[in-house]
N, CA, C, O and CB atoms as a CASP TS submission, in Angstrom:
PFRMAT TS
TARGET T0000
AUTHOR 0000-0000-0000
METHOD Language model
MODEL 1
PARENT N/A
ATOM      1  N   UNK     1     -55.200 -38.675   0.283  1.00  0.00           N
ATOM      2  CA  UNK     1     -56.327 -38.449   1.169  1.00  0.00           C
ATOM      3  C   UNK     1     -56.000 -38.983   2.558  1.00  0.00           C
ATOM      4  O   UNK     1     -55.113 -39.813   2.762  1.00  0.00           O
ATOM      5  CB  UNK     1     -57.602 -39.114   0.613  1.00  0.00           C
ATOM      6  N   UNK     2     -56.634 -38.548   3.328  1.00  0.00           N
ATOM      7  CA  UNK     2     -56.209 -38.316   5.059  1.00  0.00           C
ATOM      8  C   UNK     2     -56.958 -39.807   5.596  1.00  0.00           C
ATOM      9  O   UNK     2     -58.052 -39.817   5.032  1.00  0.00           O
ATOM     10  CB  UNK     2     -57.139 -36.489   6.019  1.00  0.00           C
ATOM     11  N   UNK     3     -56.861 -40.728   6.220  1.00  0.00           N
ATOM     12  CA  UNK     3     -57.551 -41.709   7.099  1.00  0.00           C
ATOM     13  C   UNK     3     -58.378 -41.036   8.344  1.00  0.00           C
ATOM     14  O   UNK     3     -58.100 -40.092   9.084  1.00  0.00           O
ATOM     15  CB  UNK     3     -56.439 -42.707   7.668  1.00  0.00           C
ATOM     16  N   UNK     4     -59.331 -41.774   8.281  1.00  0.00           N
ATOM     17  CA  UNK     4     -60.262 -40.989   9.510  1.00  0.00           C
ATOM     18  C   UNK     4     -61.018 -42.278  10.058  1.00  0.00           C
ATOM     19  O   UNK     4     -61.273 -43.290   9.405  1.00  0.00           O
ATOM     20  CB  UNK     4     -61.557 -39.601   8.866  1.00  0.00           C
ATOM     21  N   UNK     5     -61.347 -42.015  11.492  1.00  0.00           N
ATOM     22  CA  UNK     5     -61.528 -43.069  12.207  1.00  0.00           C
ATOM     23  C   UNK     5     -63.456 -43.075  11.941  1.00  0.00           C
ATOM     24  O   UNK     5     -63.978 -42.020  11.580  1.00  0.00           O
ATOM     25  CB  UNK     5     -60.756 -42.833  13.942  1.00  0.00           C
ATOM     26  N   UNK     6     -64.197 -44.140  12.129  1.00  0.00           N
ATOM     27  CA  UNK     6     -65.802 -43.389  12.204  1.00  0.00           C
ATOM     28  C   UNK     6     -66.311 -44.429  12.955  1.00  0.00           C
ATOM     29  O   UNK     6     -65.685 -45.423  13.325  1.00  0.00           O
ATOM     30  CB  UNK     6     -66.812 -43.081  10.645  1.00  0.00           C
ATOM     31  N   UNK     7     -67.745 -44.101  13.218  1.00  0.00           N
ATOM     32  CA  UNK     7     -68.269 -44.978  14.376  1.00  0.00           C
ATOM     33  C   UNK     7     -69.447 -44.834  14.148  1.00  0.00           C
ATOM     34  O   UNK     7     -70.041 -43.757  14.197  1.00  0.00           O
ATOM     35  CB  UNK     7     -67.949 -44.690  15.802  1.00  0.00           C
ATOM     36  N   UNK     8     -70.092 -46.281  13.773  1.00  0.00           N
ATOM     37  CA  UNK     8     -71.833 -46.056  13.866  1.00  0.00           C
ATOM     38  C   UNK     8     -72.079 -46.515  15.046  1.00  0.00           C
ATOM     39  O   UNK     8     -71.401 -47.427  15.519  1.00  0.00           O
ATOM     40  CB  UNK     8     -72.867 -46.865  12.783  1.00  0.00           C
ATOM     41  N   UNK     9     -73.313 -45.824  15.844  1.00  0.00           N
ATOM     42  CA  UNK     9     -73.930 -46.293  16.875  1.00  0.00           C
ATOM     43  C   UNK     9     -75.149 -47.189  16.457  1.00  0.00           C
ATOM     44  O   UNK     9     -75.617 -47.808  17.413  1.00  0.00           O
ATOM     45  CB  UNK     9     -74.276 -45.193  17.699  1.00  0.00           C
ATOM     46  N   UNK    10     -75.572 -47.335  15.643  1.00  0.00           N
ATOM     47  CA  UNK    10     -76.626 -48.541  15.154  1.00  0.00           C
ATOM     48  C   UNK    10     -75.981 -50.005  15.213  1.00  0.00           C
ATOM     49  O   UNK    10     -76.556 -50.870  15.874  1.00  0.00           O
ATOM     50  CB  UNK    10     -77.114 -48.286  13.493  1.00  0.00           C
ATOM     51  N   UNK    11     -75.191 -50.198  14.758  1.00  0.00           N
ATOM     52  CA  UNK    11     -74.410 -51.535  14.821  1.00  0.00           C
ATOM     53  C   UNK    11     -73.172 -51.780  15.472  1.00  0.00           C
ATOM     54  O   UNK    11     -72.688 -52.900  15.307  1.00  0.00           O
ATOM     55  CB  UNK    11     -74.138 -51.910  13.652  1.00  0.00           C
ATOM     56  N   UNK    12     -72.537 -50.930  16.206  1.00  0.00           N
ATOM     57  CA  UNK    12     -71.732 -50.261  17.237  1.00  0.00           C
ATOM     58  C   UNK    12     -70.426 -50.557  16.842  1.00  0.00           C
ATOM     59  O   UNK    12     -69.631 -51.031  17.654  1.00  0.00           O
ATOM     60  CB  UNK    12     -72.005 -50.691  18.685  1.00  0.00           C
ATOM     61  N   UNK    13     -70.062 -50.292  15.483  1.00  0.00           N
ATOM     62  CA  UNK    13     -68.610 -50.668  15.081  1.00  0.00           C
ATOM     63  C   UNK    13     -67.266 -49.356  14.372  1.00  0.00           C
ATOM     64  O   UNK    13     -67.362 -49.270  13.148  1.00  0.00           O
ATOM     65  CB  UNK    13     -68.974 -51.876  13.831  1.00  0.00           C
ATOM     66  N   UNK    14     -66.780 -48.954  14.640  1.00  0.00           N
ATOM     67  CA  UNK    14     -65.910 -48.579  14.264  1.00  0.00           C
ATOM     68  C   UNK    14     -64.766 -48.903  13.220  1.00  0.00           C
ATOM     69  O   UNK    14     -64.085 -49.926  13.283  1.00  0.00           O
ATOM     70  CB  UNK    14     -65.736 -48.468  15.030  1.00  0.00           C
ATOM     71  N   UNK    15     -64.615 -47.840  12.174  1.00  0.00           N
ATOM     72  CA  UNK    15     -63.486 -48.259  11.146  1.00  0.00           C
ATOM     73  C   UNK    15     -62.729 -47.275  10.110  1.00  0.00           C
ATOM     74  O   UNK    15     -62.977 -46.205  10.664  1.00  0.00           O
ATOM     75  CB  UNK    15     -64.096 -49.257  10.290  1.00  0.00           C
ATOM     76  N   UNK    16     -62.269 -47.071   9.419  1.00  0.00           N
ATOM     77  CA  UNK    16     -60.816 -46.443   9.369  1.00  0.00           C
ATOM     78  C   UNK    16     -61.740 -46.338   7.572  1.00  0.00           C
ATOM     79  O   UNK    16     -62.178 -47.241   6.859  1.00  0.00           O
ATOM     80  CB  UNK    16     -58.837 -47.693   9.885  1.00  0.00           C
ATOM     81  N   UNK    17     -61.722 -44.736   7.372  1.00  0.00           N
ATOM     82  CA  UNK    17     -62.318 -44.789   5.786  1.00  0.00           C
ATOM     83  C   UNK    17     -61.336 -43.200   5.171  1.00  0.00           C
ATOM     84  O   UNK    17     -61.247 -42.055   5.616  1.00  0.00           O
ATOM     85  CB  UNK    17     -64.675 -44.557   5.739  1.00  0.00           C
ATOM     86  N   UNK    18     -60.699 -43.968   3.873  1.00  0.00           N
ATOM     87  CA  UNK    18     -60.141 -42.582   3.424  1.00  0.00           C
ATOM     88  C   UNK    18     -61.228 -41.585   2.939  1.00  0.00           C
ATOM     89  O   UNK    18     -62.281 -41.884   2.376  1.00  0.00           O
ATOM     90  CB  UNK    18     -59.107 -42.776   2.230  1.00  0.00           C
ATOM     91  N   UNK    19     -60.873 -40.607   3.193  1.00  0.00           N
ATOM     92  CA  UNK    19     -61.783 -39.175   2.367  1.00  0.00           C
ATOM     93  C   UNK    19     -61.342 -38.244   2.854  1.00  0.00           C
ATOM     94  O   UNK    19     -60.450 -38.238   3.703  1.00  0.00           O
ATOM     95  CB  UNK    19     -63.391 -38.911   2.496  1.00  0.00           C
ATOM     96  N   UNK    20     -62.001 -37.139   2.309  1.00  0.00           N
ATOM     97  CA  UNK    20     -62.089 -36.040   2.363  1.00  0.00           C
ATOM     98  C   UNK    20     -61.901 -35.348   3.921  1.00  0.00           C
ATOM     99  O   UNK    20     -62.347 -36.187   4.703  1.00  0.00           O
ATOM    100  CB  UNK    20     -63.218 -35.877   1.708  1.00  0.00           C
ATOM    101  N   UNK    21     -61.403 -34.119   4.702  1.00  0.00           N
ATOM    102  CA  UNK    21     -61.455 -33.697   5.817  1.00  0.00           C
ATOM    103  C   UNK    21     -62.640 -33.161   5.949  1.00  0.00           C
ATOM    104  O   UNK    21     -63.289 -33.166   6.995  1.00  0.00           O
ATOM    105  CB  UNK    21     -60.529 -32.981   6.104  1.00  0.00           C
ATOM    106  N   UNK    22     -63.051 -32.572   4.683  1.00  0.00           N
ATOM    107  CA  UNK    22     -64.347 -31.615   4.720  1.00  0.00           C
ATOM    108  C   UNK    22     -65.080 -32.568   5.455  1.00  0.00           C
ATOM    109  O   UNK    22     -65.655 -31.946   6.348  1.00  0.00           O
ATOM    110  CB  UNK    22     -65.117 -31.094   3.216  1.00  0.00           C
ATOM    111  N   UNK    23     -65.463 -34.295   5.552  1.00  0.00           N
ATOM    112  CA  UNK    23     -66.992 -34.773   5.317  1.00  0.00           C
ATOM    113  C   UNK    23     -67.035 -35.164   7.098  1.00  0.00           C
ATOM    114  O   UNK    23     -66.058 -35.165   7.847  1.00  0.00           O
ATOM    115  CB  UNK    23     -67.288 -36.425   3.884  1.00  0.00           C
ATOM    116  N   UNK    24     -67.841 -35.341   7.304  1.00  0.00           N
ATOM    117  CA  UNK    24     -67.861 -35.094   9.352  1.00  0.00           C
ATOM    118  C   UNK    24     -68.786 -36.993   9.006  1.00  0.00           C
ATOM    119  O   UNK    24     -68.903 -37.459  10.140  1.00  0.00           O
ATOM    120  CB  UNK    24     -69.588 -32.820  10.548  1.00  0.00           C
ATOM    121  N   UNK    25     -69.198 -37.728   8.280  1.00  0.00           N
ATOM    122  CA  UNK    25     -70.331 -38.515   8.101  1.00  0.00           C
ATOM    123  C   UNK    25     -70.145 -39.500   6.656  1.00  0.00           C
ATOM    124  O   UNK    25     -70.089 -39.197   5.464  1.00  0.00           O
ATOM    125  CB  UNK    25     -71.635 -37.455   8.044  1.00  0.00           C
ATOM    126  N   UNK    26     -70.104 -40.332   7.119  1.00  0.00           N
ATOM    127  CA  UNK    26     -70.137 -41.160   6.093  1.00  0.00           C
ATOM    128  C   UNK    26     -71.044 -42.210   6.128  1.00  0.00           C
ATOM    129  O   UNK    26     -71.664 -42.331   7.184  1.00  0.00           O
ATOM    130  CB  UNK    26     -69.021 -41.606   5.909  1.00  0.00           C
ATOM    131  N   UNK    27     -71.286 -43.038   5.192  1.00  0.00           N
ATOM    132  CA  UNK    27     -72.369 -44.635   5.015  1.00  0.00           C
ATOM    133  C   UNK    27     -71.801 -45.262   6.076  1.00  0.00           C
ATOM    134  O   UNK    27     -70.581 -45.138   6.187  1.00  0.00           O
ATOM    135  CB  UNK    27     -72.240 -45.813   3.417  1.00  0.00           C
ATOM    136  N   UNK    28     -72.231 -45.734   6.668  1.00  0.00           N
ATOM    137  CA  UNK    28     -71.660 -47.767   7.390  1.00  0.00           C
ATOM    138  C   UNK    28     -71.435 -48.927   6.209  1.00  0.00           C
ATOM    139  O   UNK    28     -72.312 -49.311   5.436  1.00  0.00           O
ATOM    140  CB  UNK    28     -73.345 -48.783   8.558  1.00  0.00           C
ATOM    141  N   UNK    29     -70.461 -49.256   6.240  1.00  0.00           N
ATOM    142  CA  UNK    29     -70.372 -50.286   5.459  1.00  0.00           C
ATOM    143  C   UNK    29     -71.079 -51.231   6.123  1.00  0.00           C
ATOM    144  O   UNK    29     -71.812 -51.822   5.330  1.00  0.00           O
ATOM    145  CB  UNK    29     -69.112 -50.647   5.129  1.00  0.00           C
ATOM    146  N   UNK    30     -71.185 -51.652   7.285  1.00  0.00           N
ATOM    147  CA  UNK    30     -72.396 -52.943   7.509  1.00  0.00           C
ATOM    148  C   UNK    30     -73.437 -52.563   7.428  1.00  0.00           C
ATOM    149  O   UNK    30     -74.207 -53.134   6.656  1.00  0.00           O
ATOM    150  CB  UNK    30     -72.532 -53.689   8.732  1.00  0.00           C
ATOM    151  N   UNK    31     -73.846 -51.506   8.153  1.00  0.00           N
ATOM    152  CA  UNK    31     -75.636 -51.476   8.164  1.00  0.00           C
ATOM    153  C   UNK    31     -76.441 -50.375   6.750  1.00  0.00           C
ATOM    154  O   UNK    31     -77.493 -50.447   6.116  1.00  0.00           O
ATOM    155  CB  UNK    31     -76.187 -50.575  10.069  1.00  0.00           C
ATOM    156  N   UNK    32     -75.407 -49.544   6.762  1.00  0.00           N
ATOM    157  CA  UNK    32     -75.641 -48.293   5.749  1.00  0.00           C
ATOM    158  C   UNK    32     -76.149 -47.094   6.146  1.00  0.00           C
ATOM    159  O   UNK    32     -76.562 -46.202   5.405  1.00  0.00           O
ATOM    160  CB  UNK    32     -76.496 -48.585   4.752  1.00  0.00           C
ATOM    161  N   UNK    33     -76.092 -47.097   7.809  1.00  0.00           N
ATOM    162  CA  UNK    33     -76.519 -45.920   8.900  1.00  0.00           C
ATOM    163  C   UNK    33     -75.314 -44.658   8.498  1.00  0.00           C
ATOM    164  O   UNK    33     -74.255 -44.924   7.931  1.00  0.00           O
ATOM    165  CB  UNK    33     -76.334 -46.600  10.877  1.00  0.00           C
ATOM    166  N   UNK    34     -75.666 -43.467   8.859  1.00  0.00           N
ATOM    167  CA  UNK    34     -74.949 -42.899   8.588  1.00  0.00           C
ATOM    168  C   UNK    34     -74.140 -42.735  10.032  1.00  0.00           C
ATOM    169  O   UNK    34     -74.575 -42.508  11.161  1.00  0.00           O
ATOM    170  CB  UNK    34     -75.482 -41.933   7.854  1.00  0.00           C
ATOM    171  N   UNK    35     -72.589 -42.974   9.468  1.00  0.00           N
ATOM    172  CA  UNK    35     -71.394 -43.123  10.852  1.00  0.00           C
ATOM    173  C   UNK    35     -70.736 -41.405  11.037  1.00  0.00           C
ATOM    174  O   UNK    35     -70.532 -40.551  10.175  1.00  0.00           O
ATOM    175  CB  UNK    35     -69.671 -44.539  10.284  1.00  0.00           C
ATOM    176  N   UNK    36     -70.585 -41.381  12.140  1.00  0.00           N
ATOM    177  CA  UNK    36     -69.949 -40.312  11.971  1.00  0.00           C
ATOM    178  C   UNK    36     -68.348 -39.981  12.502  1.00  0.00           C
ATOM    179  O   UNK    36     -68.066 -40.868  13.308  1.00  0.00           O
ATOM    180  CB  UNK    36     -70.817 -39.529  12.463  1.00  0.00           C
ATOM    181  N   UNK    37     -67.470 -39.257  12.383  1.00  0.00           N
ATOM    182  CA  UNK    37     -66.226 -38.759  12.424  1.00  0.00           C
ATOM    183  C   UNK    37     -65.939 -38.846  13.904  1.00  0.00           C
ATOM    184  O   UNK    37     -66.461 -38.022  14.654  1.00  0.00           O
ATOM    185  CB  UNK    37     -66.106 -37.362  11.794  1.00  0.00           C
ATOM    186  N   UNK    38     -65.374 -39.517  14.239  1.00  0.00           N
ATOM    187  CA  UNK    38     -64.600 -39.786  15.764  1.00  0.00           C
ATOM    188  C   UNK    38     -62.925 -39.584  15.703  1.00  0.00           C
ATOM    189  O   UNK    38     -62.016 -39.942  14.954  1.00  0.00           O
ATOM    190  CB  UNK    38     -64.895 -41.564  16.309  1.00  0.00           C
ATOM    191  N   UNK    39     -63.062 -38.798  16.941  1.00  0.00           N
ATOM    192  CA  UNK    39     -61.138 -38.610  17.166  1.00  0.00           C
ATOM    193  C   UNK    39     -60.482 -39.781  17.398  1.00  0.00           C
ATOM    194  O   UNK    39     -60.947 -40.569  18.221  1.00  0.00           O
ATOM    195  CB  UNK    39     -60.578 -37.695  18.554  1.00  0.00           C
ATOM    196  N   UNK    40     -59.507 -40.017  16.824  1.00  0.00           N
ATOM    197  CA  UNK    40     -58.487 -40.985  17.323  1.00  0.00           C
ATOM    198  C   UNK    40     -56.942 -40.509  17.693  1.00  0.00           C
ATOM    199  O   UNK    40     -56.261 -39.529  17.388  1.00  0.00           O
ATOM    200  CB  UNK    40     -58.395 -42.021  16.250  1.00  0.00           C
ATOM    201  N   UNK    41     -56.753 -41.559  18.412  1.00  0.00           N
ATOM    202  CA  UNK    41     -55.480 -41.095  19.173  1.00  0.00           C
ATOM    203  C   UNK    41     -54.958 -42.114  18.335  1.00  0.00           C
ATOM    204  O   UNK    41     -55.333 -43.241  18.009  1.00  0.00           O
ATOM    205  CB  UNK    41     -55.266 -41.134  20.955  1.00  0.00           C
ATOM    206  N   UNK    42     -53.466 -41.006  17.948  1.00  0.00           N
ATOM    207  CA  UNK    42     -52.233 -41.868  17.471  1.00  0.00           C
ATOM    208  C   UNK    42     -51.237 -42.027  18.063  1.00  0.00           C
ATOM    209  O   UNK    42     -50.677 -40.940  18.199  1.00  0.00           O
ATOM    210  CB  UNK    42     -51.729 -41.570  16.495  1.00  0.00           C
ATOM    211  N   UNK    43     -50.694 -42.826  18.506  1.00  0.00           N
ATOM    212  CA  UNK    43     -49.277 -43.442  18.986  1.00  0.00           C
ATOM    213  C   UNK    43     -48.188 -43.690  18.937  1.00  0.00           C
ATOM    214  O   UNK    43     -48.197 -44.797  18.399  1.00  0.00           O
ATOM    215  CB  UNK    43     -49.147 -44.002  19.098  1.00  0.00           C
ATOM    216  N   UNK    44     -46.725 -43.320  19.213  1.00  0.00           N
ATOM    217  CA  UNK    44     -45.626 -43.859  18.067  1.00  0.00           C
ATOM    218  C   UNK    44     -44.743 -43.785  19.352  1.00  0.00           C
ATOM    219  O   UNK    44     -44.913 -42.971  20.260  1.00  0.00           O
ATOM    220  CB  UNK    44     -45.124 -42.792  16.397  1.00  0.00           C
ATOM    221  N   UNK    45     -43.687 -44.839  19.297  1.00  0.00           N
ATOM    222  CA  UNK    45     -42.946 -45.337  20.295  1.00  0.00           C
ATOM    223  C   UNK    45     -42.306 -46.907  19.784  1.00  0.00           C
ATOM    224  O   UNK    45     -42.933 -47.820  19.245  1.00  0.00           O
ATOM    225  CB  UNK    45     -43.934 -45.365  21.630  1.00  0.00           C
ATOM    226  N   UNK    46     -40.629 -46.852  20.213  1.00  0.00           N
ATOM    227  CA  UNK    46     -40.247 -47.884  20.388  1.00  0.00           C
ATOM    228  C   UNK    46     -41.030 -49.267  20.891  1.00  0.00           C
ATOM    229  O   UNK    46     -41.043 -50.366  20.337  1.00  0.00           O
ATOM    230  CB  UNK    46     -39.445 -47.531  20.995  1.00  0.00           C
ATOM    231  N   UNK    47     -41.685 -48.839  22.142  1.00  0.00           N
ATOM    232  CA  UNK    47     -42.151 -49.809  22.914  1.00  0.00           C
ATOM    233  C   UNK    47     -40.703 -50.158  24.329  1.00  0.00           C
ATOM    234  O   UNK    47     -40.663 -50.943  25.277  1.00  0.00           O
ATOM    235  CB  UNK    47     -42.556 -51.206  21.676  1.00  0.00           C
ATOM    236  N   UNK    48     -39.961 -49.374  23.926  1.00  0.00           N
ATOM    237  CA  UNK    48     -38.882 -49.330  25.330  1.00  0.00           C
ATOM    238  C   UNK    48     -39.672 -48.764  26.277  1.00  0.00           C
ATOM    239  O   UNK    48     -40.888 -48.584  26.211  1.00  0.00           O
ATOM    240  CB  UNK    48     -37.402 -48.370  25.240  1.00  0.00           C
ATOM    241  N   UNK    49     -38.614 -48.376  27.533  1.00  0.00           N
ATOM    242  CA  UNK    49     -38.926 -47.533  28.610  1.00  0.00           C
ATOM    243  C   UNK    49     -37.954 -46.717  28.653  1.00  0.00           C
ATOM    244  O   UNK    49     -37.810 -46.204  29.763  1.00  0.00           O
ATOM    245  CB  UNK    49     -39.138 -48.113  29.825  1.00  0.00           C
ATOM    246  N   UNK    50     -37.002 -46.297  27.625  1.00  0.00           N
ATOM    247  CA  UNK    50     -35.154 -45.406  27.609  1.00  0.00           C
ATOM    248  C   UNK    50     -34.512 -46.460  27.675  1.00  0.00           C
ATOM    249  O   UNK    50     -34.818 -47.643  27.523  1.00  0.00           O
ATOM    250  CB  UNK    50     -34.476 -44.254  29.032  1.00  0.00           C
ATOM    251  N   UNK    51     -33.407 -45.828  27.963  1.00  0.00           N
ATOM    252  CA  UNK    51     -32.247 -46.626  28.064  1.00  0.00           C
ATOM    253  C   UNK    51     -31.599 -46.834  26.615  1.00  0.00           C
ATOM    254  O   UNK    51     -30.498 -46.532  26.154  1.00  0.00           O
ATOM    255  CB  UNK    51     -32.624 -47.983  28.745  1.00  0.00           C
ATOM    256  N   UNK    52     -32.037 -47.083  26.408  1.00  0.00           N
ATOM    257  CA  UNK    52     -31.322 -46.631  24.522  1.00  0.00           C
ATOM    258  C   UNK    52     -29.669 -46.372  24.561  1.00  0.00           C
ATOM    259  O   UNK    52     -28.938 -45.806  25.374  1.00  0.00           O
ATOM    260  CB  UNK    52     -32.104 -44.681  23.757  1.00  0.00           C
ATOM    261  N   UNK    53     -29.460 -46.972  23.454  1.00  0.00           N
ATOM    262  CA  UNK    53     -28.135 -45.815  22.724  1.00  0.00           C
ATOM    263  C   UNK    53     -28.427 -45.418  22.030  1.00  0.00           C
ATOM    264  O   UNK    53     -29.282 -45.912  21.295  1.00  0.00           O
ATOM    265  CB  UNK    53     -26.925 -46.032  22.181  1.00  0.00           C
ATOM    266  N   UNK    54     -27.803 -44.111  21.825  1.00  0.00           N
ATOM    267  CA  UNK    54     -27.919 -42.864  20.391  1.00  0.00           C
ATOM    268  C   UNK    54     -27.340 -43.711  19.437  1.00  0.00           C
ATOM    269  O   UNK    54     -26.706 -44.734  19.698  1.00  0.00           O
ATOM    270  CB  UNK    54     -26.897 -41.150  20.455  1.00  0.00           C
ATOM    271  N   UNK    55     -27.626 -43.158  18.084  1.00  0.00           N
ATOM    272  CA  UNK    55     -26.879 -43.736  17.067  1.00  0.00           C
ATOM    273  C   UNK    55     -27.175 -42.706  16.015  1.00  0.00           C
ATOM    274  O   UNK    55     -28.180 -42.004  16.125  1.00  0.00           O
ATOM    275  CB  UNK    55     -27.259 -45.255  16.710  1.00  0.00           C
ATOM    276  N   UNK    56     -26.149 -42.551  14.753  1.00  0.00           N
ATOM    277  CA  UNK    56     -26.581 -41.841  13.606  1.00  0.00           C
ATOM    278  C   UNK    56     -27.239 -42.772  12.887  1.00  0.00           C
ATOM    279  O   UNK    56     -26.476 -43.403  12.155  1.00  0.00           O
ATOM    280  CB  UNK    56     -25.549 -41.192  12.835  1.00  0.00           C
ATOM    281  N   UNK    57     -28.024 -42.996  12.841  1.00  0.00           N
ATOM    282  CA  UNK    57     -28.874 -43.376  11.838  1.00  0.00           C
ATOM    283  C   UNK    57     -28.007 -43.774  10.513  1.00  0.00           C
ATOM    284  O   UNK    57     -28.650 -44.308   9.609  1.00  0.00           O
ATOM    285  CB  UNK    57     -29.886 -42.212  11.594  1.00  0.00           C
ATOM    286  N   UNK    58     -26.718 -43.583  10.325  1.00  0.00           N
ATOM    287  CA  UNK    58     -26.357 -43.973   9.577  1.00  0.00           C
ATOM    288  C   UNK    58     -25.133 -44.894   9.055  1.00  0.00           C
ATOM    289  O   UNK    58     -24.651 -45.140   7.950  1.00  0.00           O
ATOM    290  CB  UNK    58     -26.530 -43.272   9.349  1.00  0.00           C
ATOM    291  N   UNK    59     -24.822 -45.345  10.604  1.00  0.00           N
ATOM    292  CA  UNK    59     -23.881 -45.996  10.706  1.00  0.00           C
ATOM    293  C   UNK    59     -22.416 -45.261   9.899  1.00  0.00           C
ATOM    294  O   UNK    59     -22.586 -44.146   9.407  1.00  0.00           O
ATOM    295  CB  UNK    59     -24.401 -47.292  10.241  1.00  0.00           C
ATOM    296  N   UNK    60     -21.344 -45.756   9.814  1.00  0.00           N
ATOM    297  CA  UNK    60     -20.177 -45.545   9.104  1.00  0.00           C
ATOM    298  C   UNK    60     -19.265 -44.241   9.925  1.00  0.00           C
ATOM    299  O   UNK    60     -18.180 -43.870   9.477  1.00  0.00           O
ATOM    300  CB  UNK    60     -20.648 -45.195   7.482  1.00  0.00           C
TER
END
């Protein structure tokens, strides 16, 4: 199952719940408001700026 980001505006917290793609809405685990499906941005990076060397990944 897929991770999805959600966000209640009653208690103003955001958090990360596996399920289904179908469901747009889920419970709040703190308050029990119903949260709904927010986009999140994902990220992936060294944390360099370049400069790198290539490498095979596999040495030898």
């Amino acid at each position: 199952m897929p991770l999805y980001e959600f966000y209640c505006s009653k208690c103003e917290k955001k958090y990360e719940e596996l399920c289904s793609s179908a469901l747009n809405s889920v419970q709040c685990p703190s308050c029990g408001k119903e949260a709904k499906k927010v986009f999140s941005l994902f990220q992936t990076g060294s944390g360099s700026s370049g400069g790198g060397t290539a490498s095979s990944g596999c040495g030898g």
